[in-house]
C-alpha positions in Angstrom: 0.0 0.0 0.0 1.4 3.2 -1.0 1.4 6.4 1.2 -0.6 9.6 0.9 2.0 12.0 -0.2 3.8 14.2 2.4 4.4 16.8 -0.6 1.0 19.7 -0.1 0.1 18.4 4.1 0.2 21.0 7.1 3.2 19.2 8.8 4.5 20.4 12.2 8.0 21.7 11.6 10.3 18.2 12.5 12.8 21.0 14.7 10.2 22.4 16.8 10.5 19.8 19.9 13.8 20.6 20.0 13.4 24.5 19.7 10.6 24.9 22.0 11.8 22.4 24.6 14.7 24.8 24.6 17.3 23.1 23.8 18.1 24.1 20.1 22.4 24.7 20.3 22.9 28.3 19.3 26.3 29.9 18.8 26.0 31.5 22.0 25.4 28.0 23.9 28.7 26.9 22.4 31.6 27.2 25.3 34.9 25.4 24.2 37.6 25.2 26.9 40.0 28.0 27.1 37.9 29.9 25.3 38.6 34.1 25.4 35.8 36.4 24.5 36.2 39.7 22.9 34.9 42.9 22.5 34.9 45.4 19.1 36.2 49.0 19.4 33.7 50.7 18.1 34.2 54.8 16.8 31.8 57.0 18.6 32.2 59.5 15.8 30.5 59.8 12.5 33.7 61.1 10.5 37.0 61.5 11.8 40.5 60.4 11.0 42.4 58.1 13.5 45.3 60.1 14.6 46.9 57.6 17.3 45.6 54.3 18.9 47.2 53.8 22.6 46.2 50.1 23.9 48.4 50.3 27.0 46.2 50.7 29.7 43.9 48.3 28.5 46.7 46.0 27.8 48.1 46.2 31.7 44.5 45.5 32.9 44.7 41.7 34.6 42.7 39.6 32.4 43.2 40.9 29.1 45.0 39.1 26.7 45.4 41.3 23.3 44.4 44.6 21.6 44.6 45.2 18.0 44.2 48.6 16.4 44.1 49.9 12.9 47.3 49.3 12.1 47.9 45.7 13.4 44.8 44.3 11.0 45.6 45.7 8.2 48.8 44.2 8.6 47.5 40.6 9.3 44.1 41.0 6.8 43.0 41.9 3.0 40.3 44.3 2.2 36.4 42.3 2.5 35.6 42.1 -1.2 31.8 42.9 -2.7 30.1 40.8 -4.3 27.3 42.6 -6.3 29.1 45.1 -8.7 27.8 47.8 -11.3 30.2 48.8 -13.9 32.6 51.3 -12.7 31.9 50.8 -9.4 34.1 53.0 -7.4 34.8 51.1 -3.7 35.1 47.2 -4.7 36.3 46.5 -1.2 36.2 47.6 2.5 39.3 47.4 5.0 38.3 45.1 8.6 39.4 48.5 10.0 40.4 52.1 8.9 42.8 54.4 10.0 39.6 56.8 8.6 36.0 56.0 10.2 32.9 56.4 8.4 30.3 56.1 11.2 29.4 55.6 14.6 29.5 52.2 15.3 32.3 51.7 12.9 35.1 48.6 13.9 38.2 50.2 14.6 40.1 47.5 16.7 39.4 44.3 18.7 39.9 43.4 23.0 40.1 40.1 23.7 40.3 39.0 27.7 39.0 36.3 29.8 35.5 37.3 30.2 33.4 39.4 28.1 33.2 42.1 30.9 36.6 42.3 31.1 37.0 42.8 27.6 34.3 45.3 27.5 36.5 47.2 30.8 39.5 46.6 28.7 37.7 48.6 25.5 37.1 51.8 28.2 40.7 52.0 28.2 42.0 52.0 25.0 42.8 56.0 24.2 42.0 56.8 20.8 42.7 60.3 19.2 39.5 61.0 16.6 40.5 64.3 14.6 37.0 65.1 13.9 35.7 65.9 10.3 32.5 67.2 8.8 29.4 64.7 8.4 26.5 64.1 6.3 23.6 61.7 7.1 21.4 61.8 4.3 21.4 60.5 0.9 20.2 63.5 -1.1 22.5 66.0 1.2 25.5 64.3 0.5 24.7 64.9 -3.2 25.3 68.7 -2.2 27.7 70.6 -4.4 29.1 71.5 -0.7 28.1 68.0 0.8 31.5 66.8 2.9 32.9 64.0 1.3 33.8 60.3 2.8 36.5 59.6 0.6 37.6 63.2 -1.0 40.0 61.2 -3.8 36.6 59.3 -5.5 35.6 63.6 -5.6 32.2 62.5 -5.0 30.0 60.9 -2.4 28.2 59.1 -5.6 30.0 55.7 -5.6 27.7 53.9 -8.0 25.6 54.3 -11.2 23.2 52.1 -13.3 20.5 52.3 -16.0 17.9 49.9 -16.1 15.4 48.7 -18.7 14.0 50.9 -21.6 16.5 53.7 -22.2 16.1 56.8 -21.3 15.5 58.8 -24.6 12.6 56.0 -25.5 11.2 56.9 -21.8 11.3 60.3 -22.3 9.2 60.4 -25.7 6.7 57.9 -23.8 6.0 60.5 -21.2 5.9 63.0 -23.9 3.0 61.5 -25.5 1.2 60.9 -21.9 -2.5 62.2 -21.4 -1.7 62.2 -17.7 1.0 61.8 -15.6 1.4 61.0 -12.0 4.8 62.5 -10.2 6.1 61.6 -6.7 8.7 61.6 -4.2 8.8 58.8 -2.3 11.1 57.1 0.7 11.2 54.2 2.2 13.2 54.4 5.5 15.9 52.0 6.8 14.7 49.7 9.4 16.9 47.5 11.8 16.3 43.7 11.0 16.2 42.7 14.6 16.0 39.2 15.0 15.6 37.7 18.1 19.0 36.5 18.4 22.0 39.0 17.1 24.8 38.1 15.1 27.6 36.5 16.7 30.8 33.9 16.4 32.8 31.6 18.2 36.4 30.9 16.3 39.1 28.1 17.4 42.3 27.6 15.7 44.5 24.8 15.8 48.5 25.4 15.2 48.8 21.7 15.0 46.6 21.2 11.6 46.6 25.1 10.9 42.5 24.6 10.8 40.4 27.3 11.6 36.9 26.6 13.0 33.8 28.7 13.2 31.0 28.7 14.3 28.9 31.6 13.4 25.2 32.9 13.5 25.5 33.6 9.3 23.3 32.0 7.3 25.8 31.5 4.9 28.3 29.0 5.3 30.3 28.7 1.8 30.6 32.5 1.5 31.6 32.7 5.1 34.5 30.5 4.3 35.2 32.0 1.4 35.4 35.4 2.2 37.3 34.6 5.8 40.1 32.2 3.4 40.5 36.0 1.8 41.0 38.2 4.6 42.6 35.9 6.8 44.9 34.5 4.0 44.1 31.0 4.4 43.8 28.3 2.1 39.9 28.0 1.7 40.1 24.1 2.9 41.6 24.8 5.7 38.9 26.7 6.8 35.4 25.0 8.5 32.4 27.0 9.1 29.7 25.8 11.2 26.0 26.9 11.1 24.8 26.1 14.7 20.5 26.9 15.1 19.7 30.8 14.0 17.1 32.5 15.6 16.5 34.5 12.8 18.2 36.6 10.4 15.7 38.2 7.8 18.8 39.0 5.7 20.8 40.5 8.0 23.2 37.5 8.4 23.5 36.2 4.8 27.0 37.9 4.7 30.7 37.8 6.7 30.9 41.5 8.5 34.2 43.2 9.6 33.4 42.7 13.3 32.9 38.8 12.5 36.3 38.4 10.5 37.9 40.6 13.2 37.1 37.4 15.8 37.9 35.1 14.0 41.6 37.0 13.4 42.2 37.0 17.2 41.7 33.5 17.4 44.3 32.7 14.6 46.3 35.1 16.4 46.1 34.1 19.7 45.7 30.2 18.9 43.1 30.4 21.5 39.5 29.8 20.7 37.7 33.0 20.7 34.0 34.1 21.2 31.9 37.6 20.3 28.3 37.9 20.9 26.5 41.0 19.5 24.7 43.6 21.8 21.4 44.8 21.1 23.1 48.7 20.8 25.5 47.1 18.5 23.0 45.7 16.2 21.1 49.1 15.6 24.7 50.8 14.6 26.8 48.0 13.4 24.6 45.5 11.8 23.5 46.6 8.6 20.6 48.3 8.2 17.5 47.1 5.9 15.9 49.4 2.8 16.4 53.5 3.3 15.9 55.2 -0.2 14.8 58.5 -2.0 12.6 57.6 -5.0 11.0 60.0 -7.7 8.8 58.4 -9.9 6.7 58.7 -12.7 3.4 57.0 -14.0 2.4 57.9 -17.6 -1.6 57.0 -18.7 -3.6 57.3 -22.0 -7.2 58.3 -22.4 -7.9 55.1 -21.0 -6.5 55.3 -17.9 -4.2 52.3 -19.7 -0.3 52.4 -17.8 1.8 53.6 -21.0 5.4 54.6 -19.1 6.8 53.8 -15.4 10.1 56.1 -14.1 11.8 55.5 -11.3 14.8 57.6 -10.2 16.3 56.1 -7.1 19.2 57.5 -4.9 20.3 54.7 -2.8 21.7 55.0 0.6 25.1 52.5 0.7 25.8 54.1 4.2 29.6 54.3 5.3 30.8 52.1 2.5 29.0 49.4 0.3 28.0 46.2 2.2 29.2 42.8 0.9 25.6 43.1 -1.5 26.2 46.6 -1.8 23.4 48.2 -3.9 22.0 45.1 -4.3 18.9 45.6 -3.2 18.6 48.8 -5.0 19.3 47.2 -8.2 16.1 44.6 -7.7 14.1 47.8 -6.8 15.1 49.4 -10.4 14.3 45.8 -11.6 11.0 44.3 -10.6 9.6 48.2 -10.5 6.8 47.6 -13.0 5.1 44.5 -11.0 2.3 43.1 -12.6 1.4 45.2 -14.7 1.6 46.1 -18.2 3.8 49.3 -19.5 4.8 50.1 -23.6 8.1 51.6 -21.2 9.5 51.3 -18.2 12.9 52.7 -16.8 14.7 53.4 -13.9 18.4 55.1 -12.6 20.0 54.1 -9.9 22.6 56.4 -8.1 24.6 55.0 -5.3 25.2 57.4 -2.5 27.7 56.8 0.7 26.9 59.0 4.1 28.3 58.7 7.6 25.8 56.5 8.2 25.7 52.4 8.9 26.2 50.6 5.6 23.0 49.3 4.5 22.6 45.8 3.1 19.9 42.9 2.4 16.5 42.6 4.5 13.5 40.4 3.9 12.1 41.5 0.3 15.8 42.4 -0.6 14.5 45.5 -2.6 11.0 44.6 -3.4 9.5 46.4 -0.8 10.8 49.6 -2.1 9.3 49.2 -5.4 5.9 47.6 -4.3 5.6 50.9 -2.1 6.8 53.2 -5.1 4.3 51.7 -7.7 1.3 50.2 -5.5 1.3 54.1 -3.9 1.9 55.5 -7.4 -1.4 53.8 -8.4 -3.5 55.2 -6.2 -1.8 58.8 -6.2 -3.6 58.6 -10.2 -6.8 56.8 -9.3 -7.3 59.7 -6.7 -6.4 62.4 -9.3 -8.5 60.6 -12.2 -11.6 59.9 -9.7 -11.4 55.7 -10.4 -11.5 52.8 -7.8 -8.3 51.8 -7.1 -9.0 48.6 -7.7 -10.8 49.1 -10.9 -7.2 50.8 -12.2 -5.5 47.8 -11.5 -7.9 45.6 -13.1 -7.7 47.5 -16.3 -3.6 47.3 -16.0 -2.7 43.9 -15.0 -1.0 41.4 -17.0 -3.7 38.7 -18.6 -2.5 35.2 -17.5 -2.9 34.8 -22.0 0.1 36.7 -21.7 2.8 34.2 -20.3 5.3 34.1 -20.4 5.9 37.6 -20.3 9.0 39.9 -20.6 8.9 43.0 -18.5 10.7 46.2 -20.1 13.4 45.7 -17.5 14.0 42.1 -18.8 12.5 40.0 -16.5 10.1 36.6 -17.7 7.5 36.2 -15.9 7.0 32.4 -16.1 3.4 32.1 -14.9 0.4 33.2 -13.1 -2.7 34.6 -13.1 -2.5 38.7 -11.7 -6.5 39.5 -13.0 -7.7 36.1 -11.0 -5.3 37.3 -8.2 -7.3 40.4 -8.1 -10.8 38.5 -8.3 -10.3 36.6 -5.6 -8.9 39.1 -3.3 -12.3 41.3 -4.1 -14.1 38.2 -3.2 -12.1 37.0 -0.3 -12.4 40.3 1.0 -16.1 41.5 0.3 -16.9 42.3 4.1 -14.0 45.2 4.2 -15.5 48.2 5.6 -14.5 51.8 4.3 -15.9 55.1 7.0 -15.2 58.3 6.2 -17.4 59.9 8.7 -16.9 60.6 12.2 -13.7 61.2 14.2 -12.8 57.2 13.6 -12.4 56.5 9.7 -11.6 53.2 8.1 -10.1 52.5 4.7 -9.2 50.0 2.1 -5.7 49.2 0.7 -4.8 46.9 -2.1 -1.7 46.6 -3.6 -0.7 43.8 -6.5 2.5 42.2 -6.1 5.1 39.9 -8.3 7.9 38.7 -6.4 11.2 37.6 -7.7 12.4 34.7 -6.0 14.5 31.3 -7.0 17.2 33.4 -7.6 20.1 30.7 -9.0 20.3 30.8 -13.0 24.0 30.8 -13.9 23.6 33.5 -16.5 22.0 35.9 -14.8 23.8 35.6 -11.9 27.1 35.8 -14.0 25.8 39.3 -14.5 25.0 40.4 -11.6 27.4 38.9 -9.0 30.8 38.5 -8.7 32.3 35.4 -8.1 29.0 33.9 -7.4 27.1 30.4 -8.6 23.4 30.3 -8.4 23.4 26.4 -8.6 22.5 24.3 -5.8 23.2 20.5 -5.6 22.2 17.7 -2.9 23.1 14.4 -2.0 21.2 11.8 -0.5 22.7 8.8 1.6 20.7 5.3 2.7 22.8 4.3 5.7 23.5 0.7 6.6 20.3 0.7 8.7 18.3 1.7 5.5 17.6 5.8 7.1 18.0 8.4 4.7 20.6 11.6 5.3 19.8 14.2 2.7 23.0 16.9 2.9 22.1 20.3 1.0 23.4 23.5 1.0 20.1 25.6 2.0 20.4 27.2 5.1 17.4 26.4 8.2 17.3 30.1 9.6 13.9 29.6 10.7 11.7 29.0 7.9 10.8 25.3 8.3 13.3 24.3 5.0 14.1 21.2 7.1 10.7 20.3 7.2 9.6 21.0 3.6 13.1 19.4 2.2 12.0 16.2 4.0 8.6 15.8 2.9 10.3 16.3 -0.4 12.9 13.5 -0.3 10.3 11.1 1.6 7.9 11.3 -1.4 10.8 10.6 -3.7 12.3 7.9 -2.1 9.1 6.2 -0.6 9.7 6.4 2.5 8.3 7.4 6.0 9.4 11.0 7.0 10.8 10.0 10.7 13.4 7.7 8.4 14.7 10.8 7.1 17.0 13.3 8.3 18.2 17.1 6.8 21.8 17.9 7.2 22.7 21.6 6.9 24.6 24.2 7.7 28.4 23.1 7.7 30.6 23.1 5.0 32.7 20.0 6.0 29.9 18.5 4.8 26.9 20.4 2.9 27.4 20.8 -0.4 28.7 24.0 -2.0 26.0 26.9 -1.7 27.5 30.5 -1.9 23.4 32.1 -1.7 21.8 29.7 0.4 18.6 30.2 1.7 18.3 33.8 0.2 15.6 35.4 -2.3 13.2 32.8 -1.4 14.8 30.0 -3.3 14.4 27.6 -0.9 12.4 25.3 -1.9 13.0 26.2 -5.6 16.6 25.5 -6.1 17.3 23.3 -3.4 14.1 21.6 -3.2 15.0 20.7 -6.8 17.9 18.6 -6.9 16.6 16.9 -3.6 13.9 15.1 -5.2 16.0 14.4 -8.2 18.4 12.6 -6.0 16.5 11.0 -3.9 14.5 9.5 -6.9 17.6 8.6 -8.6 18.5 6.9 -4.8 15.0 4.8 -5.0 15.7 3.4 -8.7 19.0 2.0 -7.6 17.8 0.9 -4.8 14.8 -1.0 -6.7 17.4 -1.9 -9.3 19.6 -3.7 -6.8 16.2 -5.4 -5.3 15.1 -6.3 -8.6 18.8 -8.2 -9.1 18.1 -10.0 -5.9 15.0 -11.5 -6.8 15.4 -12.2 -10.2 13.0 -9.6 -11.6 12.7 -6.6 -13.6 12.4 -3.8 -12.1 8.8 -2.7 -12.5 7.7 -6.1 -11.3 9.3 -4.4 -7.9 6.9 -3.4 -5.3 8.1 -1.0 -2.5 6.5 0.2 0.5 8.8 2.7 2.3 10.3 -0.5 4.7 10.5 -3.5 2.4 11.2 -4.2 -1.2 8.9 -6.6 -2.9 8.0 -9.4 -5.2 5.0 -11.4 -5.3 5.6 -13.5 -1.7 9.3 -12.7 -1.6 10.3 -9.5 0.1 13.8 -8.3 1.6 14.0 -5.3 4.1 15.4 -2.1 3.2 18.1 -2.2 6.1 18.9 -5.4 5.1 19.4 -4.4 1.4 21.3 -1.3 2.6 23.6 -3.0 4.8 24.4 -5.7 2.6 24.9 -3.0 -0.4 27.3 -1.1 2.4 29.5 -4.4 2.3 29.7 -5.3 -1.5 27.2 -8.8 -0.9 25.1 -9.7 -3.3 25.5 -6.9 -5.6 24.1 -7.5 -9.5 27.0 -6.7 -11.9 27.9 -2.9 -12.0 26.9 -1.6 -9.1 29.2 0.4 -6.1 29.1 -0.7 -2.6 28.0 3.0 -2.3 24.8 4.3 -1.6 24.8 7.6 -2.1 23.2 9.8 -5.3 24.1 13.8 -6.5 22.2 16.4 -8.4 23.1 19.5 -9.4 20.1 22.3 -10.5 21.2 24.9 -12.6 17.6 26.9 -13.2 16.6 27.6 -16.4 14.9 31.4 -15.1 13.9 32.9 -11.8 10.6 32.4 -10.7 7.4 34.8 -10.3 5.3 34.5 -7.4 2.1 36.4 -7.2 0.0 38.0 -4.3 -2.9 40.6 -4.1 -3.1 42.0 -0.4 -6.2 44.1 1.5 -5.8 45.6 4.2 -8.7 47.1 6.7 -7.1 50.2 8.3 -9.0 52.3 11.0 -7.7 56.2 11.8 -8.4 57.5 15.0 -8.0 60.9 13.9 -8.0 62.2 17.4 -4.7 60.0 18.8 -3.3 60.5 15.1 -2.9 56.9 14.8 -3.7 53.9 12.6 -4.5 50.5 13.3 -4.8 47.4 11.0 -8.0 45.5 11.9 -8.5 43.2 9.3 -6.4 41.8 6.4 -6.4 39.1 3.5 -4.1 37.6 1.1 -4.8 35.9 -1.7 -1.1 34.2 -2.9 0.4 32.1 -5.5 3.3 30.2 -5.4 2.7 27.5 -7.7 3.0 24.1 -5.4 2.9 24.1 -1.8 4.7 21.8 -0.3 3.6 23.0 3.5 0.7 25.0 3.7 1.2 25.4 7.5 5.1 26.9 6.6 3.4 28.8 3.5 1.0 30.3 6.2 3.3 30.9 8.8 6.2 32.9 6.4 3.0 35.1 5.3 2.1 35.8 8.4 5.8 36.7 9.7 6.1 38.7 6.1 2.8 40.8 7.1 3.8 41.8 10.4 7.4 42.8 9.4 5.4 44.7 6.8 3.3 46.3 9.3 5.8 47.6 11.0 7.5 49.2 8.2 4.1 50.9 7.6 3.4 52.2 11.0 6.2 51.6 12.9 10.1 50.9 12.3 12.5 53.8 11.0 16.2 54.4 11.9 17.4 57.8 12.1 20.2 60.1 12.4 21.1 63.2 13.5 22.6 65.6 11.0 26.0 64.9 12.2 25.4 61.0 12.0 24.4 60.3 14.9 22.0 57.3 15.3 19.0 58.4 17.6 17.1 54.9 17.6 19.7 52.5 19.5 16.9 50.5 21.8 13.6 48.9 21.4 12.7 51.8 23.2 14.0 54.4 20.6 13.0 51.5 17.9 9.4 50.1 17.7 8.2 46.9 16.7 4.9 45.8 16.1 3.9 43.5 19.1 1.1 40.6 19.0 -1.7 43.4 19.3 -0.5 45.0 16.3 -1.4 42.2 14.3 -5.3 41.8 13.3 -6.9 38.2 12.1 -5.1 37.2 8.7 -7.1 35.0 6.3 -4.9 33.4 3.5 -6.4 31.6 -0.1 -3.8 29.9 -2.0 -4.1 29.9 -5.9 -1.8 27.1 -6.9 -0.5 28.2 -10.9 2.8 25.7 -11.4 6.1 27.4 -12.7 6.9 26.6 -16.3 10.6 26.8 -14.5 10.6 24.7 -11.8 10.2 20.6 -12.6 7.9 20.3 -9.7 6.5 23.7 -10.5 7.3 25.2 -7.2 7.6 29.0 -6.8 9.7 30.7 -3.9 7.6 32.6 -1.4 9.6 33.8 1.5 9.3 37.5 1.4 5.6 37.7 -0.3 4.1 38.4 3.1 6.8 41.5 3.2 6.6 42.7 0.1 3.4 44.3 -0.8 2.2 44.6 3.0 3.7 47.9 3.8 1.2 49.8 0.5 -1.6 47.8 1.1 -1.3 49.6 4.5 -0.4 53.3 3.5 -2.7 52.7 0.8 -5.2 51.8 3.3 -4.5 55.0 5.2 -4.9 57.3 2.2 -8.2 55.7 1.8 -9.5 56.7 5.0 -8.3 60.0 5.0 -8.5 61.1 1.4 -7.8 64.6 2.6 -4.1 64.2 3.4 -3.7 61.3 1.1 -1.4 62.8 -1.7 1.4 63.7 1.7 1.4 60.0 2.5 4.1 59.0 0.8 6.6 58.2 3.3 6.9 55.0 5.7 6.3 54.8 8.5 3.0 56.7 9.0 3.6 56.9 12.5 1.4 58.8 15.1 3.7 62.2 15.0 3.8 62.1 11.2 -0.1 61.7 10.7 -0.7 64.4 13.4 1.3 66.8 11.6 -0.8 66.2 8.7 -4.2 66.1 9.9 -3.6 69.5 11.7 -3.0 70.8 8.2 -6.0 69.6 6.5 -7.7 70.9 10.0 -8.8 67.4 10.9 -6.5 67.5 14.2 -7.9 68.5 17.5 
């Protein structure tokens, strides 16, 4: 009797006993003996040069073991290279530390001592000389023709530049020809990813082998080692990086930082294991920060209210220097701009700005946030000033699923989907919204349309867009002597239940039970080589791939070798997850494993070796699909704005977990809430951070969040062999304009000011006491 497939069931996550009974092994819980813990000298200046570095003090405190400055790393260390390039890209790489710092929170040396509090005592006394310089904070004031500039040789503070899609003379004469146009400026702030547990490493070197080990809170493994093999000077293989439990990243740790090579150089310094655990101040100024943009952008109609031309002019925020993704995220912004809709033109620039600010890098929607908010809020700006239903502008402007595949003027291919049934269902799914515009309490109703880009991995595209970077992802299964299964891939488990999902994959491949079946991750000893990982929800898409092609190529050998046993043909072999087969005769799969193991009995041909490999090499990226609503109420007396109601209606072709599917929604939409009402990081002027707590820093909290209801469409990928489509970030995404459009809708009189996130209870005061709505 064969077993209801695994692949599409609501499955409990297979880590949760172990993570809610407490005892999941973090990198914090790791404790090796003689270990030394250290503390990063951080600047507490936004711009100044380093004039001298005096360690003695600290260095004659009982306790401490070793201080290096400026000077000392870059001795020992190469520049951090970055990985997502434009052309002509003016900073390619970023010192561990400077003898020039950038921004407050900067690394600018390293204590390490016998306790942590000892070498946070040991930091106090370090005398360093800052020779103060001029700052700017902001990306559009540091394009100032008096603007002070970070690095006065580049002449600039612009570092990057990039044109995207339809060029800009064919734009231009679009817009020309325009019977309306729609013109904003837009921002989306930069938000602190805040995970529940902050970044953080434990390093041990041994002089006997010359093998460094680390175990780190990144979510990325290969790159880790790679990157570290650079810096450090080591030969890659003698470098191990271990992925202990995360509890969370949301982007933030899918990259090596300075602070996290800096560790792992005092323990191959000090041949001494060595451990650094992140503070929650350190996060808000040294981890880098999520979004924070300046967008002007354009919507072009005809007579018809029909989308003719989209621009988008975006000046990114890099922050001190360019992260390891540098404008990255930017560059997907410029990219998936257009959505689902249909344009004759569609362009974007991209201009790459640094400020004595905190680098900014990936966060969950890596960019698609940004350009959901510029276009979903760009709709509804023209719907206002044309007097149509929002929704009825969309409808007239979305792609027709008789359209796929379809390429976007910015060269994307949308596989498949169905935006106008998206749309349908969303109406229908949310038919009980209510929308008040009377009284002192009003209520409105946001939409926004999303596409999102996920199963990022094709070769060619990724030889275009990152350096030194594979896309690929393979995976190797194992029957053991006792006939379990150990699948090994390269996907990162940072929380998302990839475990889970991978194994109801490979137990419906190889027919067998999924407590036979175990997920290795997360160590490069042994995890096959993934340099992206879990990022830009390819998951499931990539990796989930090649797992099921193993694993079926695992099951046919193992059938074959049956078959050879009992004299048959293969498909006269019957297999029920425990034993193999024929008619009365039957051999158990741990029997047939173990004797495979030891060479007996094996038909002519085959290995002693049970173990299969696939490589996936995507043919495209994949387009998921998701209409949001959101049912906002204004209080316009407190000046604030409260979700009470919200539905999704999402495609991501196949589901493999509809509990997982429901839960990364869900986690998307409240990360998206916040973003709306909530989360901003600022600065002073001068560069000073003013949000450095959760009490400068607000998140939204399990009140926050109203009753979600979720309708799956299910339209396969033409990509994808099992036509699976990543969804990671689709709760994210389009959650923040379904809000602020939401917001506009309630208050129509101050709708055409809300254009920047968060619309938080000081911003819509301001605003309601000048439309005179404010008491």
């Amino acid at each position: 009797m064969t077993a209801a497939p695994l692949t599409g069931q609501r499955l409990n996550r297979v880590t949760d006993p172990m993570i809610l009974a407490g005892q999941a092994r973090y990198v914090d819980d790791i404790a090796l003996t003689g270990m030394l813990h250290a503390a990063i000298l951080r600047s507490p200046v936004a711009h100044a040069r380093i004039m001298s570095f005096d360690a003695a003090d600290a260095l004659a405190l009982d306790g401490v073991v070793a201080v290096l400055g400026p000077d000392d790393i870059a001795r020992m260390t190469e520049p951090q290279p970055c990985t997502w390039l434009v052309p002509g890209q003016r900073i390619t790489n970023v010192p561990l530390a400077d003898t020039v710092v950038r921004h407050i929170g900067q690394p600018v040396g390293i204590v390490v001592a016998e306790s942590r509090a000892l070498a946070e005592d040991g930091a106090d006394l370090v005398l360093v000389d800052y020779d103060g310089l001029p700052a700017v904070a902001a990306p559009e004031a540091a394009l100032a023709a008096d603007a002070p500039l970070l690095y006065p040789d580049l002449g600039g503070n612009t570092v990057a530049e990039a044109v995207f899609g339809t060029p800009p003379e064919d734009l231009e004469r679009a817009f020309a020809t325009a019977a309306h146009i729609v013109e904003r400026r837009l921002e989306v702030p930069r938000v602190a990813p805040s995970p529940m547990e902050t970044r953080g490493v434990v390093a041990d070197f041994a002089p006997g082998t010359g093998e460094l080990t680390v175990w780190t809170s990144n979510q990325g493994p290969h790159m880790t080692q790679q990157h570290l093999a650079h810096i450090l000077r080591l030969r890659i293989d003698r470098i191990r990086v271990v992925q202990p439990h995360l509890g969370g990243s949301f982007g933030a740790k899918d990259h090596l930082y300075q602070d996290e090579a800096l560790a792992c150089l005092a323990a191959v310094h000090l041949r001494r294991p060595v451990k650094w655990i992140e503070d929650r101040t350190e996060h808000f100024t040294a981890t880098k920060h999520g979004r924070g943009g300046v967008y002007h952008a354009r919507l072009a109609l005809d007579e018809d209210a029909a989308f003719t031309a989209l621009d988008v002019r975006i000046t990114a925020d890099l922050g001190a220097f360019p992260s390891t993704v540098g404008t990255g995220p930017f560059q997907v912004t410029a990219m998936t701009s257009p959505g689902p809709y249909r344009y004759t033109a569609a362009g974007a620039t991209l201009t790459g700005v640094v400020t004595n600010t905190t680098p900014t890098a990936a966060y969950r929607g890596y960019g698609q946030n940004e350009s959901a908010w510029i276009r979903e809020r760009l709709i509804d700006e023209a719907a206002r000033e044309l007097g149509i239903e929002a929704v009825e502008l969309r409808r007239r402007n979305l792609i027709p699923a008789s359209d796929m595949p379809y390429a976007t003027p910015m060269h994307m291919l949308y596989d498949t989907g169905d935006y106008p049934e998206l749309l349908h269902r969303a109406e229908r799914l949310a038919a009980g919204a209510r929308r008040e515009r009377t009284g002192r309490v009003r209520r409105g109703i946001g939409i926004a349309a999303n596409t999102e880009f996920t199963g990022l991995g094709p070769s060619g595209i990724l030889q275009m867009l990152l350096a030194d970077y594979n896309g690929w992802e393979q995976a190797r299964v194992r029957i053991e002597p006792d006939g379990g299964a150990t699948v090994f891939t390269g996907i990162a488990d940072v929380g998302q239940g990839i475990t889970t999902a991978l194994t109801q994959l490979a137990a419906d491949a190889l027919g067998m039970p999924a407590d036979a079946i175990v997920v290795k991750s997360g160590d490069t000893a042994t995890s096959p080589m993934s340099l992206l990982t879990a990022a830009a929800s390819r998951g499931l898409t990539v990796g989930g791939t090649p797992v099921i092609r193993a694993c079926r190529k695992m099951r046919e050998r193992l059938v074959r070798i049956a078959a050879a046993r009992f004299d048959a043909a293969p498909g006269d072999v019957a297999f029920d997850g425990v034993s193999f087969r024929v008619g009365d005769a039957s051999v158990a799969l741990a029997e047939l494993a173990r004797d495979t193991w030891l060479g007996w009995n094996l038909p002519k041909g085959e290995l002693p070796v049970l173990e299969e490999t696939d490589v996936y090499d995507p043919a495209n990226v994949t387009f998921a699909g998701s209409v949001h609503v959101a049912q906002v109420a204004v209080d316009l007396d407190t000046a604030t704005a409260r979700v009470e109601a919200y539905w999704v209606v999402h495609d991501s072709g196949v589901v493999v977990n509809p509990k997982i599917a429901d839960g990364q929604i869900i986690g998307g939409i409240a990360q998206g809430l916040g973003g709306a009402l909530l989360e901003r990081i600022t600065y002073a002027p001068d560069g000073t951070p003013l949000t450095t707590t959760f009490l400068d820093y607000l998140l939204p909290v399990s009140e926050d969040m109203p009753d979600i209801v979720i309708e799956h469409m299910h339209t396969p990928s033409s990509v994808t062999p099992e036509g699976m489509k990543g969804l990671g970030e689709g709760g994210t995404i389009p959650s923040t304009a379904a809000i602020g459009n939401a917001v506009a809708d309630a208050v129509p009189e101050i709708a055409g000011h809300l254009l920047a996130a968060p619309l938080a209870p000081t911003v819509l005061h301001g605003l309601l006491a000048e439309a005179h709505l404010a008491r």
